[in-house]
C-alpha positions in Angstrom: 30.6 16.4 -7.6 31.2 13.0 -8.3 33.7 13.8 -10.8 35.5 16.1 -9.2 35.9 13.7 -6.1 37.1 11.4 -8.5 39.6 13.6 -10.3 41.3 14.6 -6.9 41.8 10.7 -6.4 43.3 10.2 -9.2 45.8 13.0 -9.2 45.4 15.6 -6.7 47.9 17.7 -8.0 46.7 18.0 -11.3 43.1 18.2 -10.0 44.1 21.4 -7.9 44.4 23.2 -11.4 41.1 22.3 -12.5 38.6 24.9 -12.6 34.7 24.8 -11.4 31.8 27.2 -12.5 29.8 28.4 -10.1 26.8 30.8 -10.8 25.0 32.8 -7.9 21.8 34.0 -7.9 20.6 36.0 -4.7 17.2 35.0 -3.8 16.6 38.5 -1.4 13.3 40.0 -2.0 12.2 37.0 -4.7 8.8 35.7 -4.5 7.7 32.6 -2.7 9.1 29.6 -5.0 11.6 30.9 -7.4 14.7 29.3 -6.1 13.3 26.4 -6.7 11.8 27.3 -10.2 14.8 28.5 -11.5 16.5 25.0 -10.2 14.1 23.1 -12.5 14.4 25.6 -15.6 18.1 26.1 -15.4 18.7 21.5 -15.2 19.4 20.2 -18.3 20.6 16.9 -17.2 18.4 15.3 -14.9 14.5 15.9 -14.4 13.3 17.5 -11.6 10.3 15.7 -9.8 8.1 17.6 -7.3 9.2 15.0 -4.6 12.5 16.7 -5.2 11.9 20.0 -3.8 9.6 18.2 -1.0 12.7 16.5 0.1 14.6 19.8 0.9 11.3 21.1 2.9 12.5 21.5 6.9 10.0 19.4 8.0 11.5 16.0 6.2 14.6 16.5 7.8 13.7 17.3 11.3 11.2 13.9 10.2 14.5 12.0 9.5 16.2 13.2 12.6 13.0 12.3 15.0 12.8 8.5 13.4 17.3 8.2 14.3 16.5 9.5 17.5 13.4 8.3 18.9 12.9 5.4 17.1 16.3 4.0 16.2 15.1 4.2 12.7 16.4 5.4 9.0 14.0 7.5 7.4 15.5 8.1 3.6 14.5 11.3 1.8 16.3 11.9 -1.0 15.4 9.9 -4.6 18.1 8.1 -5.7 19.3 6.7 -2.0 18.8 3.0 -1.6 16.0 2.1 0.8 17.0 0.6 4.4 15.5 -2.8 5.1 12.2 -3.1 5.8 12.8 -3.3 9.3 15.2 -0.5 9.6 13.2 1.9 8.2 11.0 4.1 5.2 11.4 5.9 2.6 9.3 9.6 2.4 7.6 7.9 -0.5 6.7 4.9 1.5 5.4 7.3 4.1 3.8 9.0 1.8 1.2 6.3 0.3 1.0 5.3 3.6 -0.3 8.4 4.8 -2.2 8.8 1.8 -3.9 4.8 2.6 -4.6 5.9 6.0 -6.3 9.6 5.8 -9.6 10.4 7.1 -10.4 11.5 3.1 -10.6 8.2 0.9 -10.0 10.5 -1.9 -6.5 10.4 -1.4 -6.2 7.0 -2.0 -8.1 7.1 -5.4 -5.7 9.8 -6.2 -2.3 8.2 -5.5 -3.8 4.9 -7.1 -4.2 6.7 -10.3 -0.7 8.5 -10.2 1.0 8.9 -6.8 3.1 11.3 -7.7 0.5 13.7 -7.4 0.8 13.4 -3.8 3.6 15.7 -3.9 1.6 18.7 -5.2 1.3 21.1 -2.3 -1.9 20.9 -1.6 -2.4 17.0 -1.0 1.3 17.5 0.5 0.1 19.8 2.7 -2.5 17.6 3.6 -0.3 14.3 4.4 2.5 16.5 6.1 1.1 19.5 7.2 0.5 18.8 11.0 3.2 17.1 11.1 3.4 13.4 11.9 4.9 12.3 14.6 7.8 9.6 13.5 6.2 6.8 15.3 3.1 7.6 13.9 4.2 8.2 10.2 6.0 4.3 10.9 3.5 2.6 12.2 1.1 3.5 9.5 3.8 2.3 6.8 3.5 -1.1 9.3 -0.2 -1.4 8.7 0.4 -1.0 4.6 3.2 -3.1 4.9 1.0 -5.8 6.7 -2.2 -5.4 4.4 -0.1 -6.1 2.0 2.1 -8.8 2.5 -1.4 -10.7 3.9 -3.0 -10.0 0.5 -0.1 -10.8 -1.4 -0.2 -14.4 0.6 -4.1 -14.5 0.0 -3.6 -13.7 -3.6 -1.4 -17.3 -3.9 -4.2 -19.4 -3.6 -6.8 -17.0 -5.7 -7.3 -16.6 -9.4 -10.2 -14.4 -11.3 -11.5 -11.4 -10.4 -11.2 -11.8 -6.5 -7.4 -12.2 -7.1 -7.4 -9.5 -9.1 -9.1 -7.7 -6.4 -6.4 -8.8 -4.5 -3.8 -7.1 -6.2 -5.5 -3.4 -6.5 -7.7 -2.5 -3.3 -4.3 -2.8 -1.2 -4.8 1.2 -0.4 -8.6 1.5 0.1 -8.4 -1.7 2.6 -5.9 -0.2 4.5 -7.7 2.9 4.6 -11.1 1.2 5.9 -9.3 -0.8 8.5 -7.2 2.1 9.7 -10.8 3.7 10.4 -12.3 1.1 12.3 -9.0 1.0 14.5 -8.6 2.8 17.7 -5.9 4.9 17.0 -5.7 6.8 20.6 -1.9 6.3 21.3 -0.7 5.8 18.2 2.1 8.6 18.8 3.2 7.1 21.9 6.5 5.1 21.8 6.8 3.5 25.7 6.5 0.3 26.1 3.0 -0.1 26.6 2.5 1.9 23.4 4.4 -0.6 21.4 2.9 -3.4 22.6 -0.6 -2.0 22.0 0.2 -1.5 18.4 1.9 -4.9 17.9 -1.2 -6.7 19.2 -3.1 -4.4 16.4 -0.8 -5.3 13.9 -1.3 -9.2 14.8 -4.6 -9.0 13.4 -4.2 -7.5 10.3 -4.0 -10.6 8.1 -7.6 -11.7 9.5 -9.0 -8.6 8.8 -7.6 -8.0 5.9 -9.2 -11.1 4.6 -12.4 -10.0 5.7 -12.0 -6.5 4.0 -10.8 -8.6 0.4 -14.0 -10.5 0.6 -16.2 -7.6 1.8 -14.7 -5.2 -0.8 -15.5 -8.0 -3.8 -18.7 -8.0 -2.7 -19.3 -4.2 -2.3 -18.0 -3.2 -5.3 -19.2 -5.8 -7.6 -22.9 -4.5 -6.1 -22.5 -1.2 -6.8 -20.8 -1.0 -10.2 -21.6 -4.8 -11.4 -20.3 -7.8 -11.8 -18.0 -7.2 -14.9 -16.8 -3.8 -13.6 -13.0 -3.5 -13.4 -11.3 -3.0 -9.8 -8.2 -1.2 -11.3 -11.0 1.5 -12.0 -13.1 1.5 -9.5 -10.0 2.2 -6.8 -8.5 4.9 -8.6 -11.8 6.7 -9.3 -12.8 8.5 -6.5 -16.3 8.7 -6.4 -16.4 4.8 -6.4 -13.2 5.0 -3.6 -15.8 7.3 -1.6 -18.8 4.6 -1.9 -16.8 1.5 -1.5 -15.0 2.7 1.8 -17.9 4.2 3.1 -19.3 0.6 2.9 -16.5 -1.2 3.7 -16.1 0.2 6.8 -19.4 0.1 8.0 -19.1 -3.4 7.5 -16.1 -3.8 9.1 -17.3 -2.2 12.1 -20.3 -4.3 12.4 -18.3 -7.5 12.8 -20.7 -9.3 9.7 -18.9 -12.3 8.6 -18.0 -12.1 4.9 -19.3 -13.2 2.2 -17.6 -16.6 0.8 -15.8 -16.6 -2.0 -13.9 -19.7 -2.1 -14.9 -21.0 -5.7 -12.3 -18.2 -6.4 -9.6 -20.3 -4.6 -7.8 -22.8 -5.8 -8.9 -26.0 -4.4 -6.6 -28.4 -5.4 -5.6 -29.8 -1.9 -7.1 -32.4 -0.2 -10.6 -31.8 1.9 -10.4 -32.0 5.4 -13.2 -32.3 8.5 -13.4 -28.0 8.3 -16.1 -27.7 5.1 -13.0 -26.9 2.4 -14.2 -27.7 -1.1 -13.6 -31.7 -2.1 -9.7 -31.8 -4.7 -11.8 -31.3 -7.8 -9.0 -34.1 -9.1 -10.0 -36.4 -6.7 -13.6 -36.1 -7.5 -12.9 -36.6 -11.6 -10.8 -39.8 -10.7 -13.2 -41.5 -8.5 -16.1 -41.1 -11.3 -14.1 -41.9 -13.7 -14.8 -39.0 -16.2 -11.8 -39.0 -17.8 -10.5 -41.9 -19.7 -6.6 -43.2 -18.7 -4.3 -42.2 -21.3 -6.3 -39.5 -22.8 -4.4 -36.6 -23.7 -5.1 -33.0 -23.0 -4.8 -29.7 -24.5 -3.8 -26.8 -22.7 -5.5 -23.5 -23.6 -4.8 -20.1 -21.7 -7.2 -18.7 -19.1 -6.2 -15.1 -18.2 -5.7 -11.9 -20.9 -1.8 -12.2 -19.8 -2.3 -15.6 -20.6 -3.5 -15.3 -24.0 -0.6 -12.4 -24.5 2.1 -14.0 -23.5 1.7 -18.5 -23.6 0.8 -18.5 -27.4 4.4 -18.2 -28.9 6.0 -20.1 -26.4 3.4 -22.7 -26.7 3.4 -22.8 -30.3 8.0 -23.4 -30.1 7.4 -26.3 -28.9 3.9 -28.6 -29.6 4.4 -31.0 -26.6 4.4 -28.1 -24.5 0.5 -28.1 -24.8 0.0 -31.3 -24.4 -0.5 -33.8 -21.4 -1.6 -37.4 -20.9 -4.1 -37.8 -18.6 -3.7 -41.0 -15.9 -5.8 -41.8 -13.2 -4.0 -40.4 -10.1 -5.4 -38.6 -7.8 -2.0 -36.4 -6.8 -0.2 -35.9 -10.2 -2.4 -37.2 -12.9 -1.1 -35.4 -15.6 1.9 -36.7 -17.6 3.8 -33.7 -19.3 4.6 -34.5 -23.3 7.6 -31.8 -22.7 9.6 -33.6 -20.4 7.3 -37.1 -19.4 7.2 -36.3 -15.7 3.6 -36.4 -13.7 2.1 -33.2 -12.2 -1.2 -32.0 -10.4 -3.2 -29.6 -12.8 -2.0 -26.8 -11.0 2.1 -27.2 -10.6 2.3 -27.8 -14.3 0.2 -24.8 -14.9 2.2 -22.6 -12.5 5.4 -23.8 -13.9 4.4 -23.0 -17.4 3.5 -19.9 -17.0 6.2 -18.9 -15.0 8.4 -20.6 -17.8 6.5 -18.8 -20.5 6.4 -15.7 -18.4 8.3 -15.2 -15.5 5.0 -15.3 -13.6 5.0 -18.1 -11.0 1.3 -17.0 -9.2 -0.6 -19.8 -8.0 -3.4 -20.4 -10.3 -6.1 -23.1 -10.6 -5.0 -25.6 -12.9 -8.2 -27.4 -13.8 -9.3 -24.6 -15.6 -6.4 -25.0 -17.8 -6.6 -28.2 -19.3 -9.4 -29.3 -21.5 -10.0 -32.8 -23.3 -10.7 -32.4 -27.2 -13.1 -31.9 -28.5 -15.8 -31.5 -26.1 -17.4 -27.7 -25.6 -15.7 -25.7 -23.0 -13.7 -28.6 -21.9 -14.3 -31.5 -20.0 -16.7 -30.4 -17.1 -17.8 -32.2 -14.2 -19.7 -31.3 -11.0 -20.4 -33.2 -8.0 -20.9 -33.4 -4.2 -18.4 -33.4 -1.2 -18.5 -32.4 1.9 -22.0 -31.3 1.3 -21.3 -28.6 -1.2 -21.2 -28.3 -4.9 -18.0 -29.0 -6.3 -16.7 -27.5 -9.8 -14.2 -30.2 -11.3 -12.7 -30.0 -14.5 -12.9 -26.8 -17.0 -15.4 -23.7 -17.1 
């Protein structure tokens, strides 16, 4: 089509000769299904996806006409379209894991973790669209994914380790166990009252969402161990069912979580609250390390140890940093002499090295030769046990 609107263009006189091939194929007394069978068995250009044919289904466009109408809203169904901004609008896809996040069956969100296109197989279709969502309440549920995520993403900046990686791979099953601790009565309605109820709900997601990281760290690593992997345990669905089960007990009972700051980065000064003393800060006033002694850089992560080695290995100063007594930036680059805190340099490193520019804690980074596992340190501030340099 798009050649033949460019053709007219061009020269519509000469296009009105051209000729176009059309085949008909009359679907009367066909079996449930084969249109759309002989549309993926007769394309030879472009593959069909499942989504596809769920995109022609009546009940996506009378969805896309509901969220213009009611809500003022863009709702795009077909692949391919560009997505409206964030606060214009969803895609069907985006409504889709949503849904998926927030059904009463945790299974679902095993399933579209492991491969979400799945979710457009008519039964599990059937069971995200088939009582048909209002619009306002198939867009306020994309709100809530939207807001658990963007909460762990910000929670994620400041974490490294498993809890961070954590962070990056329960997005779906915490959605799913706050969504069930929520009272949803009203979630269809779109007066004004009915907004406002459901932007006061949405104004606590980030501190529950916080709670449900350090809850579901805790959960899972009880259940399947200490070493297990999150990326498997939230797309299998027998752990999915255990760990929301859990998790939303726990919500529900209003327990404060369990703390799991030695997973945050605490490079930042302590203050009257309890935070963890600058591990920097500690090293300097005990003088562990020696001014001018110079530090190797070794990588922490499996991505790390991927993708730092070659880049580290063009250029020997790159790895290498002279250590000053300063309780801000006590690290003096060899690849380019400026000072840095442990934790800049290591973030702009990596994001050199790799495009990655996640917060990460730099102490664990930088070891002094020569001495096993690093130069390690542990003291007291603020009453707690502090982990300096190394591990």
């Amino acid at each position: 089509m798009d050649a033949i609107a460019r053709a007219v263009q061009k020269s519509p006189r000469n296009a009105g000769q051209g000729r176009v091939l059309v085949r008909i194929i009359s679907l009367k007394e066909c079996p449930e299904g084969f249109g759309d069978r002989v549309t993926t068995a007769a394309n030879t250009q472009n593959p069909v996806q499942e989504r596809d044919f769920k995109s022609r289904d009546r009940m996506q466009f009378d969805l896309r006409d509901e969220f213009i109408v009611s809500l003022g809203l863009n709702y795009v169904i077909r692949r391919g379209e560009p997505a409206p901004h964030p606060a214009a609008g969803c895609t069907m896809t985006e409504a889709a894991l949503a849904l998926a996040a927030t059904h009463r069956s945790p299974d679902l969100v095993a399933r579209a973790k492991r491969d979400s296109s799945t979710l457009w197989e008519d039964r599990h279709y059937r069971d995200l669209f088939g009582h048909r969502p209002s619009a306002a309440r198939v867009w306020r549920v994309v709100q809530l994914l939207r807001e658990v995520r963007e909460a762990l993403g910000k929670l994620r900046v400041d974490l490294y380790g498993r809890v961070a990686s954590a962070a990056g791979n329960a997005d779906l099953l915490i959605a799913h166990a706050i969504f069930q601790t929520m009272d949803t009565q009203g979630l269809d309605d779109t007066d004004e009252a009915g907004e406002a109820r459901w932007r006061e709900r949405l104004a606590a997601m980030p501190e529950l969402t916080g709670r449900a990281l350090w809850w579901f760290v805790a959960i899972a690593d009880v259940a399947f161990g200490e070493k297990s992997q999150y990326a498997t345990t939230v797309r299998t669905a027998e752990r999915v069912q255990v760990v929301a089960r859990r998790l939303t007990e726990r919500l529900k009972s209003g327990d404060k979580a369990p703390d799991y700051s030695e997973y945050q980065v605490t490079e930042q000064p302590s203050g009257r609250g309890g935070r963890l003393a600058n591990a920097v800060r500690v090293i300097v006033d005990a003088g562990r390390i020696a001014e001018g002694t110079v530090l190797e850089f070794r990588p922490v992560t499996g991505p790390d140890r991927r993708g730092l080695p070659n880049w580290l290995i063009a250029d020997a100063k790159r790895s290498r940093a002279v250590w000053r007594n300063n309780k801000t930036k006590p690290l003096v680059w060899e690849a380019d002499g400026k000072p840095y805190a442990p934790s800049t340099l290591s973030r702009h490193m990596r994001g050199e090295a790799m495009g990655i520019h996640q917060q990460v804690q730099g102490t664990r980074y930088w070891h002094v030769p020569g001495e096993q596992g690093g130069c390690k340190f542990r003291g007291r501030a603020a009453g707690r046990v502090v982990t300096g340099w190394g591990a």
